[in-house]
N, C-alpha and C positions, 0 to 999 in steps of 0.2 A: 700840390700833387695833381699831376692829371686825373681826369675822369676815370681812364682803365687802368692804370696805376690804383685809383680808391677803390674801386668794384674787385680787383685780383686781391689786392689786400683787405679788404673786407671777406670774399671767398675762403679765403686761406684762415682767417681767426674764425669763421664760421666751422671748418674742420678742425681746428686743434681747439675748438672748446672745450672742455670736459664739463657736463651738465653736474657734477658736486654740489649739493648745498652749501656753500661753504661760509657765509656775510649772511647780516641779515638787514634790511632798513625798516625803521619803525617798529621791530620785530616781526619781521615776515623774513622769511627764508630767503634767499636769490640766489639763481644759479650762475656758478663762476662763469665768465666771459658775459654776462647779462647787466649791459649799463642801465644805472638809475640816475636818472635826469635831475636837476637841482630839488622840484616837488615832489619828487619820489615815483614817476612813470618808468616803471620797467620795459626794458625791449628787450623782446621772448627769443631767445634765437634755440628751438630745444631740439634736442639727435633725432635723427632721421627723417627730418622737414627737410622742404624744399629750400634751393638757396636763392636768395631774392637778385633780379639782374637788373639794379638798377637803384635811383636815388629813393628806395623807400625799404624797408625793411619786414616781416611778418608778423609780427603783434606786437604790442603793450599792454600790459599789466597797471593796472589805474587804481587801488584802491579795490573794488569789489567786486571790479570787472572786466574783462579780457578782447581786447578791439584788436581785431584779426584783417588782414588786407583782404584784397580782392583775391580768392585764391582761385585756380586755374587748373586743369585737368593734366600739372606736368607729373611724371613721374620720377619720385624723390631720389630712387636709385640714378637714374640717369640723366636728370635736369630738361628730359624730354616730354612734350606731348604725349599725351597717351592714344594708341589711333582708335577708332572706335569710337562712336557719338554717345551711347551710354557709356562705355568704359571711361571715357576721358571725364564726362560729367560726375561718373561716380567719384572720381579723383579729385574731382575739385572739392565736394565734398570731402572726402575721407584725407584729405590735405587741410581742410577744416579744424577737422577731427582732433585729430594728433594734436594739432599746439593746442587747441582745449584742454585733452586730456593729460598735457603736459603741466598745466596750471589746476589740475582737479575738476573741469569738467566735463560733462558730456554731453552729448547732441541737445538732449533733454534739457540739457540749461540754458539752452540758446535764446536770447530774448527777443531777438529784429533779425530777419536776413534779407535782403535785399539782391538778386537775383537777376543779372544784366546777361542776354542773352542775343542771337543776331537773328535767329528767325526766332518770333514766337511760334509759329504756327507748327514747327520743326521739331522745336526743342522744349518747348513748354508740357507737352507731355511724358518727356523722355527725363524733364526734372521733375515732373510728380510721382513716377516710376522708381528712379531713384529715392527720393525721401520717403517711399512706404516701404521700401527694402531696408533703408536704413532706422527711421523712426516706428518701424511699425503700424500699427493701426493708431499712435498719436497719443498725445496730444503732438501738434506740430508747433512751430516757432510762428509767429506771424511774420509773414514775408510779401515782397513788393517788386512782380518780377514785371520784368520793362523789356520792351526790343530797341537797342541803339543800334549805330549805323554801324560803329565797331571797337573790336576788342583788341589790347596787340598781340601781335601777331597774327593779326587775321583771327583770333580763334572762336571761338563758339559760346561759350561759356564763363563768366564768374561772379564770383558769388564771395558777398562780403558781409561779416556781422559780429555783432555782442554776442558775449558768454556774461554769465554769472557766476561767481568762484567766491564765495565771501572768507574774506582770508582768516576771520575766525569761522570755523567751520558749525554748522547750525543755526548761526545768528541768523541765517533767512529762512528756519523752517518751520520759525514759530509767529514769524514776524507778518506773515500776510494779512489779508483783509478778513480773512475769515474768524482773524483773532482780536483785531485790534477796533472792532466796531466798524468798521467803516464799509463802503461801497456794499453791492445788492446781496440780497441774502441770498434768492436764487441761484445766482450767479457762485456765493462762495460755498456752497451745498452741494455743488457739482462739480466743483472745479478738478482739476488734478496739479500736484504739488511736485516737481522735479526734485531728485536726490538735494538739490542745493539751495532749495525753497524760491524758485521762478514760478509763478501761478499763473495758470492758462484761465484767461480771462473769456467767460462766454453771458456777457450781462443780459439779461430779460430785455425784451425789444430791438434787439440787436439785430445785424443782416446775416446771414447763413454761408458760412463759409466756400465757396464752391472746388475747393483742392487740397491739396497736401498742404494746408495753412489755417493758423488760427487767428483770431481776430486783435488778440493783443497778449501782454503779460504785463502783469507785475513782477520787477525785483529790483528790492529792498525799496527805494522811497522813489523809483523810480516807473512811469507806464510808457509800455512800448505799442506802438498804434501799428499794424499792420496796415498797408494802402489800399486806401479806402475810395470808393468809387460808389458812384447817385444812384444808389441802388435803391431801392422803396421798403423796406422791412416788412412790409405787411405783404407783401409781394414779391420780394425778393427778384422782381423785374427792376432794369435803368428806369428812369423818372424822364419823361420823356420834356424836351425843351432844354437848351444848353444852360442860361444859367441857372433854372431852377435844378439841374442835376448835378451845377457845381456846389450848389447850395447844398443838396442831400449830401454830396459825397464829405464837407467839411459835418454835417449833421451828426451822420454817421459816427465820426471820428468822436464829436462830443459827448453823443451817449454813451462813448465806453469811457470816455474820461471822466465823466459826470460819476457813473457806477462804481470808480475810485475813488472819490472824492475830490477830484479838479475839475476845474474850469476850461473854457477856453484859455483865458488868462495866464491858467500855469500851464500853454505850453513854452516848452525848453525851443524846439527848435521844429520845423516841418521844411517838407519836399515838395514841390507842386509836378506833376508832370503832365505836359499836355501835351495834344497832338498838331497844335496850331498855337504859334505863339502870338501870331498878330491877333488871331481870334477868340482865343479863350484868355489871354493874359491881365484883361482890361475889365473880363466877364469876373475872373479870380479878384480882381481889386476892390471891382462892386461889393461881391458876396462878403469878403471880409471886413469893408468896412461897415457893410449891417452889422456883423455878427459881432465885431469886438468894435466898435463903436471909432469914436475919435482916435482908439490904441491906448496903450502900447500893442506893438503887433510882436508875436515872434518871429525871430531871428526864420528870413526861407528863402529857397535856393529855387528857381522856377525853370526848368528844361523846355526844351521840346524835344519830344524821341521819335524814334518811326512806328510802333504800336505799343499800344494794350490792350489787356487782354482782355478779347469780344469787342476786338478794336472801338474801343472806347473812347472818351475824347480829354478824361481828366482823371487823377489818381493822386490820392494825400498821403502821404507819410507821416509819420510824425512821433515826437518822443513826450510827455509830462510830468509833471512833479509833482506829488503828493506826498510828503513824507509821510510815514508810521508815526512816529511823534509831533506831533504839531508843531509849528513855531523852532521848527529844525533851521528854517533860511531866514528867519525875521529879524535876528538879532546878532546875526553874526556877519559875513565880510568886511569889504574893504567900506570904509566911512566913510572917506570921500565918495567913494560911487555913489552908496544908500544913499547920503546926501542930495543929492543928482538925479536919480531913478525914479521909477516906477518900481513900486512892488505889489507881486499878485496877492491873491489870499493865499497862496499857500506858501508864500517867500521868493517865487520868481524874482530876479532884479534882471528888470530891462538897462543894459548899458548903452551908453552915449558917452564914450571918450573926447577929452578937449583932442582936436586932432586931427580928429577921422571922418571918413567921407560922410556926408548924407545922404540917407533912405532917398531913395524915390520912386514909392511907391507905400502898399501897405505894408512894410516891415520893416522891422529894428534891425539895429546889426546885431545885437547879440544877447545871449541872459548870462545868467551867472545862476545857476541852481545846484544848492551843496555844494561841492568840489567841485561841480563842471564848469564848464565854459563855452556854452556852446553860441557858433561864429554863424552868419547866417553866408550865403554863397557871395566872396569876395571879387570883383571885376578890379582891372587895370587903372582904375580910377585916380585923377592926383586929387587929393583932398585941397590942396590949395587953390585948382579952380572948380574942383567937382566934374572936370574932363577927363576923357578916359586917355591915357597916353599914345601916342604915336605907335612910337617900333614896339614891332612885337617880342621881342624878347624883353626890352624896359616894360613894355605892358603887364608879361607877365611875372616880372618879380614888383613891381608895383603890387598887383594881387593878394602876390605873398607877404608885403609889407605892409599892405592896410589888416591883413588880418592878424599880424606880429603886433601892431600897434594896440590894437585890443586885446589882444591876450598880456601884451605887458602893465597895462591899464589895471590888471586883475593879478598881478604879482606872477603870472606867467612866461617864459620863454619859448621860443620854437623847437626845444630842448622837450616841453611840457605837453605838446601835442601829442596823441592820445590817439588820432586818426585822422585821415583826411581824405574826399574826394575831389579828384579835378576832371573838371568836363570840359573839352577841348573839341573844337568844330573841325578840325585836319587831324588826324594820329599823328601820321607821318612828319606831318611838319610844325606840331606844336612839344609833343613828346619830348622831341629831343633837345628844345628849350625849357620845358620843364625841368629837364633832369638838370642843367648846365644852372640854373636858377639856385636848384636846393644845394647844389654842391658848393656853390657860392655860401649862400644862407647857411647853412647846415653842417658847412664843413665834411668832413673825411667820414660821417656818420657818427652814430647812429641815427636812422631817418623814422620821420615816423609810418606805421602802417599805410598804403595808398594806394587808392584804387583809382585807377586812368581809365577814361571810356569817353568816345568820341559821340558827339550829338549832333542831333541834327539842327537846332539853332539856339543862341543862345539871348536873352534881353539884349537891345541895340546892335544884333547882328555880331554882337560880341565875338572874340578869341577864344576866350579863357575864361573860369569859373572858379574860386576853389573854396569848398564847404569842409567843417572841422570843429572838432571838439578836443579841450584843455582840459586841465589837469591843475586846480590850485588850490588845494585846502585851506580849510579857511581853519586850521587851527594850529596851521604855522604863526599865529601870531608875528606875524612881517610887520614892520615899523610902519609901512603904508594901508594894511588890516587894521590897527589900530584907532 
């Protein structure tokens, strides 16, 4: 099928869906026209959403949580831009919105947003504007907003993130740390608790948040780190000297995962962003390898962008594992891998597929914590020389197949993708090998969630980037789980 042949027919099952409950998988409801992937990843497609133009689709359904693409200030009635610099942003948000609350949640449940925009200096006000219209006086999501060079279509704004919907409903509003012993007492004393039990994390020693963001959350066995930057807590000033401020800013990060009860160790996966990749990329290698020793390192994706915010020179993302229950990751996945692995204290598995390219640098390709999978930023690479390919469209479905190779490693398919970003140093002229790529891979759809944004460099002057998180329960008991 051609390309505009799969996108008109895609468009067209997007309008004769009828949103019915009608099936259900594992006992969860699904709505008719909404395919479930072999591991049970729903793609959300629900009434009066935008229609996606291109090889990726608007959310997935995972289990207890709702991974939403990059969404865009279009307007749903008409597949248009909306004009207007806050109006369009509101819409990006409230384009958000909707497939949330199409899955039962709301703004309030949101766990991580991540917030790509083209001027900071522009627009970085005009999104804090909008989230106190929307969120009120807060608590807010923790969020990690970046200036790139660009968006497509030229645009301004978008904005990508987790929800929390726990598909028995309650099961997270008793389930926090405030119940279950663990992480700061101050901290769960004050906290506030969303309709769907997401707890806005403000641990004792912690840095002060300076906008419409808060510093992290818990939900369910999972913590989400807002991007964190060398900031001094006792001062709430940068730390002045490059690496000791890359140093604070991964610090930072660990006091609120410490106040959970994690580690460095159990993180899942992290983001580095810098504003110099020749100059901070080697400063990040040092700090990490103090901080987690010989490794395992988590699964990370390192950019360069054109600012942050108080033009800064480094900012961490990042996601952790702590389950409620203990000994939730320790005894369960695939055996082969545990065999194989590292595992954190709190059941992190660092994977190392027979196969797959090697790290070079401080980080793994990837972990496996609970049902996830998360992939660390995949390059072009042939794992049989550990060189990055030639042409650039083989470059970038190489990308996509080092990171297939490890999700099938873990009883996953590209079917099981959950989310993905790809950072690409041309729009114009990588974009549209991207798409020709998944439609190859992926077939006629359904694609997963994906947000496209162009950088300013990327390791080795690279093409192409592509970071992502799977979908593979571990209590499918599969013949290779065993």
């Amino acid at each position: 099928m051609s390309k505009g042949k799969a996108i008109h027919t895609r468009l067209l099952a997007s309008i004769l869906a009828v949103p019915l409950l009608v099936t259900s998988f594992n006992g969860q409801a699904v709505a008719a026209g909404n395919y479930v992937s072999p591991n049970g990843v729903i793609t959300l497609t629900p009434e009066g959403a935008i229609s996606p133009t291109g090889t990726w689709d608007l959310a997935t359904r995972a289990g207890d949580y709702i991974y939403i693409a990059g969404m865009r200030g279009i307007d749903p009635a008409t597949n248009q831009l909306v004009e207007g610099d806050k109006e369009r942003i509101r819409q990006a948000f409230k384009n958000m919105e909707l497939i949330a609350e199409s899955e039962g949640a709301s703004l309030q449940d949101a766990t991580r947003l991540v917030v790509y925009v083209s001027d900071m200096y522009r627009y970085r006000p005009l999104v804090n504007e909008v989230q106190e219209e929307l969120w009120g006086d807060g608590p807010y999501p923790p969020r990690t907003i970046i200036e790139v060079d660009r968006l497509n279509q030229d645009d301004i704004v978008e904005v990508e993130g987790t929800f929390y919907a726990p598909e028995t409903k309650g099961n997270g509003k008793g389930n926090n740390s405030a119940n279950n012993g663990k992480g700061n007492n101050k901290s769960t004393d004050t906290e506030n608790v969303s309709p769907n039990g997401v707890v806005t994390l403000s641990p004792e020693g912690a840095i002060q948040s300076t906008g419409t963001w808060d510093l992290a959350t818990r939900a369910g066995d999972y913590i989400f780190v807002a991007g964190m930057r060398g900031i001094d807590p006792e001062t709430n000033q940068l730390v002045a000297g490059e690496k000791n401020r890359i140093r604070q800013a991964f610090k930072n990060m660990e006091l609120i995962a410490e106040s959970e009860g994690a580690s460095l160790q159990d993180a899942t996966r992290i983001v580095v962003y810098v504003t110099d990749m020749y100059r901070y990329r080697p400063l990040v290698n040092e700090v990490q390898e103090e901080l987690w020793g010989d490794g395992p390192y988590p699964p990370r994706t390192i950019i360069e962008v054109d600012r942050l915010n108080q033009d800064d020179i480094v900012e961490v993302e990042g996601t952790f594992y702590s389950p409620e229950s203990k000994n939730n990751g320790k005894d369960k996945g695939n055996a082969k891998t545990l065999s194989n692995a590292s595992v954190s204290p709190n059941g992190v598995i660092t994977l190392s597929p027979e196969g797959a390219i090697m790290p070079t640098g401080t980080w793994d390709l990837a972990t496996r914590a609970g049902d996830n999978i998360y992939i660390a930023g995949m390059r072009g690479i042939d794992p049989s020389m550990n060189q990055l390919v030639t042409d650039a469209k083989e470059r970038i479905r190489q990308a996509f197949k080092n990171m297939e190779l490890i999700a099938e490693s873990e009883g996953a398919s590209l079917q099981d993708a959950t989310r993905i970003v790809v950072y690409v140093t041309d729009m114009y002229r990588y974009r549209p090998l991207v798409n020709e790529v998944q439609e190859e891979l992926w077939g006629d759809a359904p694609y997963p969630p994906r947000t496209i944004i162009e950088v300013d460099r990327l390791n080795q002057d690279d093409i192409v980037e592509v970071e992502g998180t799977f979908y593979s329960p571990q209590d499918n008991n599969k013949a290779s789980h065993i």
